[in-house]
C-alpha positions in Angstrom: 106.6 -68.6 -59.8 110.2 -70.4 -59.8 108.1 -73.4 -62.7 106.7 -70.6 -64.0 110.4 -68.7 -64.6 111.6 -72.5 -65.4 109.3 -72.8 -68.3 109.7 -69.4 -69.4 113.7 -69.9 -70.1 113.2 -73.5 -71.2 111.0 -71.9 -73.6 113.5 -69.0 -75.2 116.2 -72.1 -74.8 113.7 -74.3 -77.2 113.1 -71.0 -79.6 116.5 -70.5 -80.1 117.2 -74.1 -81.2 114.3 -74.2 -83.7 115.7 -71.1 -84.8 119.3 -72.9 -85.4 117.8 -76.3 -86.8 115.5 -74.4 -89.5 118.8 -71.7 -90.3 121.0 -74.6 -90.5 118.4 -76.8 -92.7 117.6 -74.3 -94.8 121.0 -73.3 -95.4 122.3 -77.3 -96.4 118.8 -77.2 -98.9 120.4 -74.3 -100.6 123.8 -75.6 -100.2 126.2 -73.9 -103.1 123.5 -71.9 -104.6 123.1 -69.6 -101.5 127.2 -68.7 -102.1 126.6 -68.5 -105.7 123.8 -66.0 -105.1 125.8 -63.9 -102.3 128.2 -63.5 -105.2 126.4 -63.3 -108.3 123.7 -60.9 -107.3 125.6 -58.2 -105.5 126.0 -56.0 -109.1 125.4 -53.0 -107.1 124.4 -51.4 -103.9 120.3 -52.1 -104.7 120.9 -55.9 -105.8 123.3 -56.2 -103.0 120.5 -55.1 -100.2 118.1 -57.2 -101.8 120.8 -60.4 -101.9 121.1 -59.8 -98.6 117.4 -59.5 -97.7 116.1 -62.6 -99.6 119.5 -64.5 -98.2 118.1 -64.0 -94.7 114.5 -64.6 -95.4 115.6 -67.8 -96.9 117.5 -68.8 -93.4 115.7 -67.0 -91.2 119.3 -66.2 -89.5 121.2 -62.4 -90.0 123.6 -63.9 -87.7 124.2 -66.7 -90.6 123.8 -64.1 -93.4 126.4 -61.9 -91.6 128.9 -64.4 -90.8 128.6 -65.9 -94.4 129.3 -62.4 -95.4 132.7 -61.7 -93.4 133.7 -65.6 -94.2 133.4 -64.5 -98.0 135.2 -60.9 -97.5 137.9 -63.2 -95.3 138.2 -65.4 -98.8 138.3 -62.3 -101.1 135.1 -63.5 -102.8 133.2 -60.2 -102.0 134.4 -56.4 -101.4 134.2 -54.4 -98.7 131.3 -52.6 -100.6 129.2 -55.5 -101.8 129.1 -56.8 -98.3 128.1 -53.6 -96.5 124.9 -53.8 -99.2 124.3 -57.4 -98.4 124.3 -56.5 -94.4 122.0 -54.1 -94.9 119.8 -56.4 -96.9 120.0 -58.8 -93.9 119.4 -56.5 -91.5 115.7 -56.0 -93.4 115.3 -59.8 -93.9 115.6 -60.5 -90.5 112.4 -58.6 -89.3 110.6 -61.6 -91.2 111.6 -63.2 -87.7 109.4 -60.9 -85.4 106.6 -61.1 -87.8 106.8 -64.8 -87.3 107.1 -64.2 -83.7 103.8 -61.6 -83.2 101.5 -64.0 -85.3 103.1 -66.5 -82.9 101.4 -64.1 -80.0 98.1 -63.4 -81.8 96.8 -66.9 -82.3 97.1 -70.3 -81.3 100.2 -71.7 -83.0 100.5 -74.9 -80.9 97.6 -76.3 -83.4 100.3 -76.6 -86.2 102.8 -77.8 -84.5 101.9 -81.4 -84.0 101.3 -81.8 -88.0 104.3 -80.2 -88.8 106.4 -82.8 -86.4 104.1 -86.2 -87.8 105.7 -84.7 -91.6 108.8 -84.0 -90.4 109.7 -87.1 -88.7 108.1 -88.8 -92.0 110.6 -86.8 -94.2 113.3 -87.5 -92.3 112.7 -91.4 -91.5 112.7 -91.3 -95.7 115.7 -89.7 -96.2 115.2 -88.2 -99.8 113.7 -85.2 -98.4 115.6 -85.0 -94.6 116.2 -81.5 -95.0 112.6 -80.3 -95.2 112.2 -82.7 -92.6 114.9 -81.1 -90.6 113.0 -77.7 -91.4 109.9 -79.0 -90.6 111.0 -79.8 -87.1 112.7 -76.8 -86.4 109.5 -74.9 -86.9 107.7 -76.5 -85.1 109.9 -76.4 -82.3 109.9 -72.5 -83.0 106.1 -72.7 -83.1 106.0 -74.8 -80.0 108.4 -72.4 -77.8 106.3 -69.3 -79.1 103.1 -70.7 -77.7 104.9 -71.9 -74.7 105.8 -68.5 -73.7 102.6 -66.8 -75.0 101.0 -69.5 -72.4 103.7 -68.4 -69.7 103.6 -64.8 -69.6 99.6 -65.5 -69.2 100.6 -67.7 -66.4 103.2 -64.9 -64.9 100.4 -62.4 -64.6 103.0 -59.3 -63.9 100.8 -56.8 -64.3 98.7 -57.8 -61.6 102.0 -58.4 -59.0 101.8 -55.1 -57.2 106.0 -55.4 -57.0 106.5 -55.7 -60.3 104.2 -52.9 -61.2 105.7 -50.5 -58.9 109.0 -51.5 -60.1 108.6 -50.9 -63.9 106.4 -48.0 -62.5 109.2 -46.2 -61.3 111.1 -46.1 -64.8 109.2 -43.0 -66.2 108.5 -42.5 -69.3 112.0 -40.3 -70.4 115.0 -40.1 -72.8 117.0 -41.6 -69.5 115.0 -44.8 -68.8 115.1 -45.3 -72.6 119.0 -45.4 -72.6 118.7 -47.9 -70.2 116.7 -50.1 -71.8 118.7 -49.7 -75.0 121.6 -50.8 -72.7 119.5 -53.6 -71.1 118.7 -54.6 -74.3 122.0 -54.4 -75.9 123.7 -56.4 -73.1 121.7 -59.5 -73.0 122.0 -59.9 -76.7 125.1 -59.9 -77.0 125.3 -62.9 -74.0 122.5 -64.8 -75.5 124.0 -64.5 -79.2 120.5 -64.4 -80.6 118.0 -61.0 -81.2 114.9 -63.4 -82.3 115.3 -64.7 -78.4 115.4 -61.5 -77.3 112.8 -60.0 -79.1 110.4 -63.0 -77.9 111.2 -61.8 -74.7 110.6 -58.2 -75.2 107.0 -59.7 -76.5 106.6 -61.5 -73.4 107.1 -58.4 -71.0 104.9 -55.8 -73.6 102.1 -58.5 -74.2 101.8 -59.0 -69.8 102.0 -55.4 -69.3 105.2 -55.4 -67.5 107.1 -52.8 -69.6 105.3 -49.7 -72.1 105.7 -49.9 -75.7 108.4 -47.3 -75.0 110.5 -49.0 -73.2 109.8 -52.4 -75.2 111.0 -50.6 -78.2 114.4 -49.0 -76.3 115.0 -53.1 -76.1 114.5 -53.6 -79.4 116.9 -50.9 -80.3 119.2 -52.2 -78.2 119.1 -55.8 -79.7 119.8 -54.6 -82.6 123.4 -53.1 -81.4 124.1 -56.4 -79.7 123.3 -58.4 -82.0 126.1 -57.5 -84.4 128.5 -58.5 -81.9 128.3 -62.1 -83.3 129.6 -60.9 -86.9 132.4 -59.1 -84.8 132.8 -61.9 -83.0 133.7 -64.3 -86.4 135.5 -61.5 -87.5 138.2 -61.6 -84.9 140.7 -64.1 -86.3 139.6 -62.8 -90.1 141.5 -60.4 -92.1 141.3 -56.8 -92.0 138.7 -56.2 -95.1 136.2 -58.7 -92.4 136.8 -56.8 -89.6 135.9 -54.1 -91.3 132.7 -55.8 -92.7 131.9 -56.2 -89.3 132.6 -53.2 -87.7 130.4 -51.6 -91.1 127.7 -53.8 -89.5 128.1 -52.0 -86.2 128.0 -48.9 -87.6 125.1 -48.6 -89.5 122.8 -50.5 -86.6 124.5 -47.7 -84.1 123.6 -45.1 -86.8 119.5 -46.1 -86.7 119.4 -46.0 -83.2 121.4 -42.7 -83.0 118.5 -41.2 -85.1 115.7 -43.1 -83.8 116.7 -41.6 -80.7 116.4 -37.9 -81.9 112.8 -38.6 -83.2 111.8 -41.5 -80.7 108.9 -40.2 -79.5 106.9 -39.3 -82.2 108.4 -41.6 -84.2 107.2 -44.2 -81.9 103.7 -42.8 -81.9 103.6 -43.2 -85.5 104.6 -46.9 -85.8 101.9 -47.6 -83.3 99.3 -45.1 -85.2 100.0 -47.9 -87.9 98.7 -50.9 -86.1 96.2 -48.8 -84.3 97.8 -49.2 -81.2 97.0 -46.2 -78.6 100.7 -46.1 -76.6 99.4 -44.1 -73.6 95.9 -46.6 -72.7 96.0 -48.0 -70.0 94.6 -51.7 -71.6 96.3 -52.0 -74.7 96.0 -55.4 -76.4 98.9 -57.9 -76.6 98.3 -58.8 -80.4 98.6 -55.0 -81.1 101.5 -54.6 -78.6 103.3 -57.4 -80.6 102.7 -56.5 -84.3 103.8 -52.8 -83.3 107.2 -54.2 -81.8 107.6 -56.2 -85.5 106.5 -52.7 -87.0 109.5 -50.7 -85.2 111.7 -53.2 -86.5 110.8 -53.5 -89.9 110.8 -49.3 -90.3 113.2 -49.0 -88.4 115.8 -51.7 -90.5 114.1 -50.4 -93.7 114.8 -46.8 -93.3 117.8 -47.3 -92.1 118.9 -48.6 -95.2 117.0 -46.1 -97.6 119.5 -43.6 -95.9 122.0 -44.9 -95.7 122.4 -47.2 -99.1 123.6 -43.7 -101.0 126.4 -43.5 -98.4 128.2 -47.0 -98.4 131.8 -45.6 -100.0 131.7 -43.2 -97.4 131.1 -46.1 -94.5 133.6 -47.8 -96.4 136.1 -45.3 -95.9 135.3 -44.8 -92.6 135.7 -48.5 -90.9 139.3 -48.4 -93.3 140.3 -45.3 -91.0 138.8 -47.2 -88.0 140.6 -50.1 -88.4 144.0 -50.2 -90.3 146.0 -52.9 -91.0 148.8 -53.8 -89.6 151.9 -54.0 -92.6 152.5 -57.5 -92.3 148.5 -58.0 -92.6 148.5 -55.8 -95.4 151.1 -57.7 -97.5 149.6 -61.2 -96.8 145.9 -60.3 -97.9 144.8 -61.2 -101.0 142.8 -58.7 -103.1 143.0 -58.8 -106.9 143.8 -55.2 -108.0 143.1 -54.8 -111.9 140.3 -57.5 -112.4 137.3 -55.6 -110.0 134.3 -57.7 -111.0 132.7 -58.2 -114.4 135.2 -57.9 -117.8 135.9 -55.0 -119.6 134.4 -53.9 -123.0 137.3 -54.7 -124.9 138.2 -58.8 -124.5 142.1 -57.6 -125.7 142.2 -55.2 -122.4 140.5 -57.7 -120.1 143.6 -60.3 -120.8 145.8 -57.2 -119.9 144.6 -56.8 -116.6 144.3 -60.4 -116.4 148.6 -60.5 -117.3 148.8 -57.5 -114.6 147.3 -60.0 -111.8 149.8 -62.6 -112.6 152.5 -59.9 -112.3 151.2 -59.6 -108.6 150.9 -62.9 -108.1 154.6 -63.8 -109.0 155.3 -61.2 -106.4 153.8 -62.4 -104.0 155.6 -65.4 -104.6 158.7 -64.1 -104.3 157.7 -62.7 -100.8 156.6 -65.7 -99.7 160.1 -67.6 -100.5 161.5 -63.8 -98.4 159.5 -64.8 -95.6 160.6 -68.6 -95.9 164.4 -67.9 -95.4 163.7 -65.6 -93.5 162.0 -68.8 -91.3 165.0 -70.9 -91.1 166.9 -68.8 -89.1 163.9 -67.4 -87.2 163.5 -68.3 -83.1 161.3 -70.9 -82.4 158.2 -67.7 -81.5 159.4 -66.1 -84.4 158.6 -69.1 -86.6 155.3 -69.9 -86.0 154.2 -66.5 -86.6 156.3 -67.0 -89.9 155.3 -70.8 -90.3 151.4 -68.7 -90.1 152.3 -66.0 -92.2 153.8 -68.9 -95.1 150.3 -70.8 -94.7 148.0 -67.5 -95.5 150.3 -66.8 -98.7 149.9 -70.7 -99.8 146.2 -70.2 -99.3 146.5 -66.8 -101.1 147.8 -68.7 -104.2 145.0 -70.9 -104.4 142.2 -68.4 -104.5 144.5 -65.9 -106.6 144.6 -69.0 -109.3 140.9 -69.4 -109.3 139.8 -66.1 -109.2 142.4 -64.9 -112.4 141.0 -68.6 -114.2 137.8 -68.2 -113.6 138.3 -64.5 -115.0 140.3 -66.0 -118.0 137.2 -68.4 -118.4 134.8 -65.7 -118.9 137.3 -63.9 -121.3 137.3 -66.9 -123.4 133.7 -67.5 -124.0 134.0 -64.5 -125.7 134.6 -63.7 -129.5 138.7 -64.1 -129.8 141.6 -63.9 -132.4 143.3 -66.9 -132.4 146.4 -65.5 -130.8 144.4 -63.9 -128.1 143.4 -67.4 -127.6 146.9 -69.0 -127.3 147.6 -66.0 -124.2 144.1 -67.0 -122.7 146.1 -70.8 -122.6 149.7 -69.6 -121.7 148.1 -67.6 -118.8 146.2 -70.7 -117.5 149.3 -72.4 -117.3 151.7 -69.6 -115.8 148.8 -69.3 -113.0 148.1 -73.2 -112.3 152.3 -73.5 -112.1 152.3 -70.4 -110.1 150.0 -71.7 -107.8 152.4 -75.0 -107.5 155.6 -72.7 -106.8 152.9 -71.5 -103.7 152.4 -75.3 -102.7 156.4 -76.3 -103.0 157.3 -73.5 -100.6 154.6 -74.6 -98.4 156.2 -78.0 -98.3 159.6 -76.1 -98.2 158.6 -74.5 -94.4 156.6 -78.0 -93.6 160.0 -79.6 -93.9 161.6 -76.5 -91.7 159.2 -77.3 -89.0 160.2 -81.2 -89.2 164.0 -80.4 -88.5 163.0 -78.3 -85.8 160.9 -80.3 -84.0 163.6 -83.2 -84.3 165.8 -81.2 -83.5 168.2 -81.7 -86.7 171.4 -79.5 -87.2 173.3 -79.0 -90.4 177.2 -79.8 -91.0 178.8 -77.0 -92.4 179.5 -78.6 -95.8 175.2 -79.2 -95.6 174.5 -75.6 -95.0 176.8 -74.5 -97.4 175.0 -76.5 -100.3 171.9 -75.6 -99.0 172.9 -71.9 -99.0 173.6 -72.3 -103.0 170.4 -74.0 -103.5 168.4 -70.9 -101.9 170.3 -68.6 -103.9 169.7 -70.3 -107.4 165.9 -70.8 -106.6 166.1 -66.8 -105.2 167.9 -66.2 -108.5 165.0 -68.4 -110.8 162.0 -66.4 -108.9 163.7 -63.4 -109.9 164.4 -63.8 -113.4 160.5 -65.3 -113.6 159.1 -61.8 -112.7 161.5 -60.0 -115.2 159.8 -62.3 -117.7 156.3 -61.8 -116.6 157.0 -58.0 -116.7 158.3 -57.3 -119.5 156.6 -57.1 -122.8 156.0 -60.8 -124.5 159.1 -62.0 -126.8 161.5 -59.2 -125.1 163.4 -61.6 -122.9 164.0 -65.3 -123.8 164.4 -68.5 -122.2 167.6 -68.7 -122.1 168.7 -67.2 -118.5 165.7 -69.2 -117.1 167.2 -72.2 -118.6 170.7 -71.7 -117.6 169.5 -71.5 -113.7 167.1 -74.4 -113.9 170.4 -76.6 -115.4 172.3 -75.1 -112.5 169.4 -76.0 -110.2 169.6 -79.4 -111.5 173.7 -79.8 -111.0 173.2 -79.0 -107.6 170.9 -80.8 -106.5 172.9 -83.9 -108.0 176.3 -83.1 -106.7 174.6 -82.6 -102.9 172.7 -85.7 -103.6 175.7 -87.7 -104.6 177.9 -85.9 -101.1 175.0 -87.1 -98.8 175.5 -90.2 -99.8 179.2 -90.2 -99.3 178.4 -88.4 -96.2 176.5 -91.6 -94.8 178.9 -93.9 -96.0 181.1 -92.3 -93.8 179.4 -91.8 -91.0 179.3 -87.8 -90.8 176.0 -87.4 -89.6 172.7 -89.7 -89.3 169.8 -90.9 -91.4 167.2 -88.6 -90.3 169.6 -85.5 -90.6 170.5 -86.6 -94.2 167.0 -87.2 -94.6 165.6 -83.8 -93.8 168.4 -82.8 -95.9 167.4 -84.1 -99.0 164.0 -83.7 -98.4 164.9 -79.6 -98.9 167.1 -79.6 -101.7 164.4 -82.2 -103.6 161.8 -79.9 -102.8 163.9 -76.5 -104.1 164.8 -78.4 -107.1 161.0 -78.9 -107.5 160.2 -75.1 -107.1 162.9 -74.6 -109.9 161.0 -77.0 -112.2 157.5 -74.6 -111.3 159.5 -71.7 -112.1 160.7 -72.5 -115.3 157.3 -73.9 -116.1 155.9 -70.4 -115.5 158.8 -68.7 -117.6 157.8 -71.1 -120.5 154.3 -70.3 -120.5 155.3 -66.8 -120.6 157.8 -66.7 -123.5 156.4 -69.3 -125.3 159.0 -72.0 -125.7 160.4 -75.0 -123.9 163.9 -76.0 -123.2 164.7 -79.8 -122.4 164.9 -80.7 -118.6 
């Protein structure tokens, strides 16, 4: 019994890692074509389901599906709403794994496996095609642990151990022993981290007569709960629209079961009626016990999602009441508020909304260069949750300058007056600068965390400059966003101007008094240094800044 129970776990341990090899394999033979699609074909709610259907067909993985999907809400790439289609899609695609899984119990499978492994090892010793190689052997692997524990729970024989018997025996056939194998089953996947293992064993215990159809099902039910656990589980260092991607996940597997549970019974009766499966025989065969398992699961994914695919902006709402953000968390995500996905009729008002963005987006810088004085007199735990905070908003900028250009790029392609043309440019250039004010202040706090960590300390005269630096950049970032919001050609260069020469002066004069400083011994090399190093860098934002400004206003002032 103990080899037997050996073989049986080495089994679901050799099943899982097919499972991973083909997911992974599958996913790296996609490679970006498998983003593009997540994004491209989530339109609406119906295209969104089937993305996410055919998306988990193609990797055999929800888990990967899932995770992809709260990665890409985490990176802004996808909204709250086109994920919640896409989980539901995935949540259909995966029942292609249990199908796999009952033929796996109905017939030999161990006869393919051998061919599959002589071709895959081929592939992969030839390197052009190592990926279908690398699929090839995680089939068979998945092939190979199927027949394994077909072959095992022959071997096990529980429904001839007496013990065993009586024990299941004494769970009757009632709404209580079902909770508990909805527990049971809810439980374990969440330790194991995968429902396909689970659901192999479920097939195990129905196909040797251990547990009823009933209570095989309750399992079922139960993985399904646990099994969005994982997505939760990537979600917890994500933003707050992935949580709530996740916790949308949760919600609509906890929904089926809520109303599978109301109708179980008969419900159950008619998923078995479908396979021709009698629930209450005595013999029942194991092929029929199997398919009827990878019945429940497909209806029970399926029509889940029919119901609930009209309701998504409610679930939305709900997980944004469930979990709220804190108001730090708010300011620091990024989520584009006047370009929502495809352009408008009129190319003239898509460049509006366009312009509004970048009105945003130099707000945000200007919080960001907040948060970064607010950094250099912060306590050591108080600046590395600002040092954090700083990182998110220079990763912010990046993806805020690719989403707006790639917007702008598909504004362009469009039939254009020439001057709506030259704004199409001068916005490409206020949001690439924009995106290098985000980088310089980056560098800014990077230089911060330097003079902390060698312990550097500023002479008065030092922080007194440096004081008059901040304030002229502060004053630069300022006058930017008056620029950017207010209509073209209403303010001019010339305040812009005025701060960047100022900006320049400074940073000369404090250039020139380090160096005196030295000479004279006031204070070391690595203190005028790290000194330097920040007034350089805020003379760098200014040039960025004034770059925007001239984009905006269309003109240029010598530097």
């Amino acid at each position: 019994m103990f080899l037997i129970a050996l073989k049986l776990l080495g089994s679901i341990a050799l099943l899982i890692y097919g499972m991973k090899v083909m997911s992974e394999a599958l996913q790296k033979m996609a490679g970006p074509q498998l983003r593009n699609m997540l994004g491209a074909m989530t339109t609406n709610r119906f295209s969104g389901v089937m993305t996410g259907a055919l998306v988990t067909v193609a990797v055999q993985s929800s888990a990967a599906t899932t995770v992809m999907t709260v990665s890409f809400v985490n990176a802004a790439l996808l909204t709250l709403a086109q994920a919640i289609s896409i989980i539901m899609g995935a949540n259909i695609g995966t029942t292609m794994s249990a199908w796999i899984m009952s033929a796996g119990f109905s017939f030999n499978v161990t006869m393919l496996v051998w061919p599959a492994f002589l071709i895959g090892i081929i592939l992969i010793q030839l390197g052009k095609h190592r990926y279908i190689g690398d699929f090839l052997f995680g089939l068979s692997f998945l092939l190979f642990a199927l027949g394994m524990l077909k072959e095992g729970g022959i071997e096990l024989d529980l429904a001839n151990k007496p013990a065993v018997v009586d024990f299941f025996a004494s769970f009757k056939t009632n709404y209580g022993t079902i909770l508990l194998f909805l527990l049971i089953g809810t439980i374990l996947t969440a330790m194991v981290q995968s429902s396909a293992a689970l659901m192999a064993i479920t097939m195990v215990l129905c196909s040797t007569g251990a547990i009823t159809i009933f209570q095989g099902i309750a399992l079922v039910m139960g993985e399904n709960i646990g099994t969005t656990v994982t997505a939760n589980l990537a979600a917890l260092s994500a933003n707050t629209q992935a949580r709530r991607t996740a916790m949308a996940h949760m919600l609509f597997n906890v929904f089926g079961v809520i109303w599978v549970l109301i109708f179980f019974f008969p419900f159950v009766r008619m998923v078995c009626g479908v396979v021709g499966l009698d629930p209450t025989a005595p013999e029942q065969s194991p092929t029929q016990l199997s398919f009827a398992l990878a019945t429940f699961h497909t209806f029970f994914n399926v029509i889940n999602t029919l119901i609930l695919i009209w309701f998504i902006p409610l679930i939305e709402k709900v997980v944004c009441i469930i979990i709220r953000p804190k108001k730090s968390e708010e300011e620091d995500e990024f989520r584009l508020q006047y370009i929502r996905g495809g352009l408008m009729k009129t190319p003239e008002i898509s460049v509006l909304q366009a312009q509004k963005e970048i009105v945003l987006f130099g707000e945000k810088m200007q919080k960001m260069y907040e948060l970064l004085k607010e950094a250099y007199h912060a306590s050591d735990e108080d600046f590395a949750k600002l040092y954090e905070r700083i990182d998110k908003y220079e990763d912010l900028s990046d993806r805020m300058e690719a989403e707006i250009g790639k917007y702008l790029g598909d504004v362009g392609q469009a039939h254009l007056s020439d001057e709506t043309k030259g704004e199409i440019r001068a916005m490409l250039r206020q949001i690439g600068e924009l995106e290098s004010v985000g980088d310089s202040f980056f560098n800014l706090v990077r230089i911060l965390k330097r003079k902390r960590e060698n312990k550097v300390e500023f002479s008065e005269a030092q922080i007194a400059g440096g004081l008059q630096m901040v304030q002229l950049v502060e004053d630069a970032l300022t006058q930017m966003n008056l620029v950017l919001t207010s209509p073209r050609g209403s303010v001019g260069l010339g305040k812009s101007a005025y701060i960047e020469a100022s900006i320049n002066d400074c940073r000369n004069r404090l250039k020139q008094e380090n160096i005196d400083a030295l000479d004279q011994h006031l204070y070391g090399y690595d203190n005028g240094t790290v000194f330097m190093d920040l007034i350089g860098e805020c003379e760098k934002s200014g040039d960025y800044i004034i770059n925007v400004v001239e984009a905006r206003v269309g003109e240029s002032h010598d530097k």
